[in-house]
ChimeraX commands (.cxc) that place a marker at each C-alpha (Angstrom):
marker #1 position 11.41,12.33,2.38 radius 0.5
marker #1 position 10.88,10.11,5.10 radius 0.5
marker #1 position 8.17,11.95,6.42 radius 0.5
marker #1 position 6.71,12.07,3.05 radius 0.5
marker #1 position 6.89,8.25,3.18 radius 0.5
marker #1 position 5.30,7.72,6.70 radius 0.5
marker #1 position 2.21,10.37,5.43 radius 0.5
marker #1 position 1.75,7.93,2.25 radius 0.5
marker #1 position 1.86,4.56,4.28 radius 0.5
marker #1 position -0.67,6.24,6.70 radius 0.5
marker #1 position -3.01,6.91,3.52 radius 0.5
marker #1 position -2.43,3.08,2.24 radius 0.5
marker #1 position -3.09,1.86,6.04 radius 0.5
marker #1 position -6.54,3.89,6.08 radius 0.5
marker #1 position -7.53,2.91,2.74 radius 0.5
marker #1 position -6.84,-1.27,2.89 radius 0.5
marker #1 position -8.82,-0.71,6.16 radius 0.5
marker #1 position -11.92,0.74,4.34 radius 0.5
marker #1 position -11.59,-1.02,1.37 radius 0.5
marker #1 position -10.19,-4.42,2.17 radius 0.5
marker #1 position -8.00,-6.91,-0.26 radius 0.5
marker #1 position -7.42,-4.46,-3.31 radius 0.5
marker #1 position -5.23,-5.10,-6.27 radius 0.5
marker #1 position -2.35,-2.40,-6.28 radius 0.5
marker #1 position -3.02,-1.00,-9.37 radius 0.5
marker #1 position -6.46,-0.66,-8.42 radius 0.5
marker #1 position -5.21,0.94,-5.05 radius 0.5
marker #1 position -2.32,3.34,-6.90 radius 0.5
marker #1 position -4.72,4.93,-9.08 radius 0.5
marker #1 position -7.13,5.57,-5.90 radius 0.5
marker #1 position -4.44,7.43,-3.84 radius 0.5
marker #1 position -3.46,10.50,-4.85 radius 0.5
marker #1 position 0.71,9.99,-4.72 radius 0.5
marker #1 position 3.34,9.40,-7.36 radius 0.5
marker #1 position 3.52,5.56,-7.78 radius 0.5
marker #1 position 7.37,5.90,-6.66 radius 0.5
marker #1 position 6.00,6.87,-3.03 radius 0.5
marker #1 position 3.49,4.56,-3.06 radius 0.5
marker #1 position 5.68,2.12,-3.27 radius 0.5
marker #1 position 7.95,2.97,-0.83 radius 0.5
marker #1 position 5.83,3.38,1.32 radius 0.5
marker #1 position 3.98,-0.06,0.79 radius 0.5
marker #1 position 7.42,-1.78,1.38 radius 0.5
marker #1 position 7.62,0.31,4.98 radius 0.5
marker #1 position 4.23,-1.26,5.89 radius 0.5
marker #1 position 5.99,-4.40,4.57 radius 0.5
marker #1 position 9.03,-4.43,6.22 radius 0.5
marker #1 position 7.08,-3.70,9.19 radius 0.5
marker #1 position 4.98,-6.49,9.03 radius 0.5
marker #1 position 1.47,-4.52,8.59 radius 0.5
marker #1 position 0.49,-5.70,5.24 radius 0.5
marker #1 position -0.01,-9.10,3.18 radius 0.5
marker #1 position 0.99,-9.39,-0.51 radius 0.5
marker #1 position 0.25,-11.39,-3.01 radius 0.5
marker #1 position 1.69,-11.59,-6.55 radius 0.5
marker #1 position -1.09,-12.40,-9.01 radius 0.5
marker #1 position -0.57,-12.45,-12.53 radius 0.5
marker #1 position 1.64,-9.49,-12.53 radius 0.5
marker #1 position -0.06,-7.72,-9.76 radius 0.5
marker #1 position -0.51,-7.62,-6.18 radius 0.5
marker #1 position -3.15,-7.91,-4.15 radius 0.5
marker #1 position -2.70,-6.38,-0.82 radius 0.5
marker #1 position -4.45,-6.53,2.65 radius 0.5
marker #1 position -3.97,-5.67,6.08 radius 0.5
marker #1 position -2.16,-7.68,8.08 radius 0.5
marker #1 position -4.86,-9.13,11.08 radius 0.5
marker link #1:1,2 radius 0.2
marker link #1:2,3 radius 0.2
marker link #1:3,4 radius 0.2
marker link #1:4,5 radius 0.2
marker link #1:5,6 radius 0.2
marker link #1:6,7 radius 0.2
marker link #1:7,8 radius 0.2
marker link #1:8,9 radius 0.2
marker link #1:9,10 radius 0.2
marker link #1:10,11 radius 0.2
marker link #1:11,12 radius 0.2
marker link #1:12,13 radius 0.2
marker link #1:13,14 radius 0.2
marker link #1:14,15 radius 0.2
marker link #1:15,16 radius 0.2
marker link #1:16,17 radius 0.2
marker link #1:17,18 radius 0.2
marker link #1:18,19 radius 0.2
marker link #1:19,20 radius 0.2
marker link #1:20,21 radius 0.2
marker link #1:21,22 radius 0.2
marker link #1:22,23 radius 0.2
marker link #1:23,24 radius 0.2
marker link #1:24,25 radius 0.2
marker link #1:25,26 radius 0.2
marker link #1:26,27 radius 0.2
marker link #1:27,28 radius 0.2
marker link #1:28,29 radius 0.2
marker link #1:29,30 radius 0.2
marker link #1:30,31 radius 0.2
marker link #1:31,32 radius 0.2
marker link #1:32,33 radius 0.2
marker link #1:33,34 radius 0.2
marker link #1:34,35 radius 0.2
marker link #1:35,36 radius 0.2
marker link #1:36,37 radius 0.2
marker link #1:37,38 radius 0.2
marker link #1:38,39 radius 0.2
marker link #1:39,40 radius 0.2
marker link #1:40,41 radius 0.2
marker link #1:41,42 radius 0.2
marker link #1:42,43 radius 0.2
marker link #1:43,44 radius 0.2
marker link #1:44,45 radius 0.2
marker link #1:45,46 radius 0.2
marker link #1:46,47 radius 0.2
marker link #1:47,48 radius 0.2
marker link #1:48,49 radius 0.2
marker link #1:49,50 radius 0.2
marker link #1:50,51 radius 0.2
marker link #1:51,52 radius 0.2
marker link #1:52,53 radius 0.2
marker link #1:53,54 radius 0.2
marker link #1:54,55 radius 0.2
marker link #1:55,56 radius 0.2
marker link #1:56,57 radius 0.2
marker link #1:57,58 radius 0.2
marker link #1:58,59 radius 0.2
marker link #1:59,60 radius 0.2
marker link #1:60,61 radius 0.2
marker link #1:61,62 radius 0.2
marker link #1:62,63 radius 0.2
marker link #1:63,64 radius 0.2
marker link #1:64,65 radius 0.2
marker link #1:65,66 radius 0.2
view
């Protein structure tokens, strides 16, 4: 699972770089994961200090960290 994680997070890093700030609902529907491992991995990138969110009405918007 871990390594399933770690792919994910490698997909969300390369897509906030191409795309910028996205909402994550916007970005969940976009990648092609269950939401559960898109949000695992999200809090790896997190915890880790590579991403920026932002709760907005409900949602997040997320960016790279620069």
């Amino acid at each position: 699972m871990i390594t399933e994680i770690g792919i994910a997070a490698g997909e969300i890093w390369h897509y906030l770089d191409a795309h910028g700030e996205v909402l994550f609902s916007e970005m969940a529907k976009r990648i092609d994961k269950p939401r559960d491992l898109i949000l695992m991995s999200l809090g790896w990138l997190a915890r880790e200090g590579h991403v920026v969110l932002v709760s907005i009405d409900g949602n997040y918007r997320i960016s790279l960290r620069k």
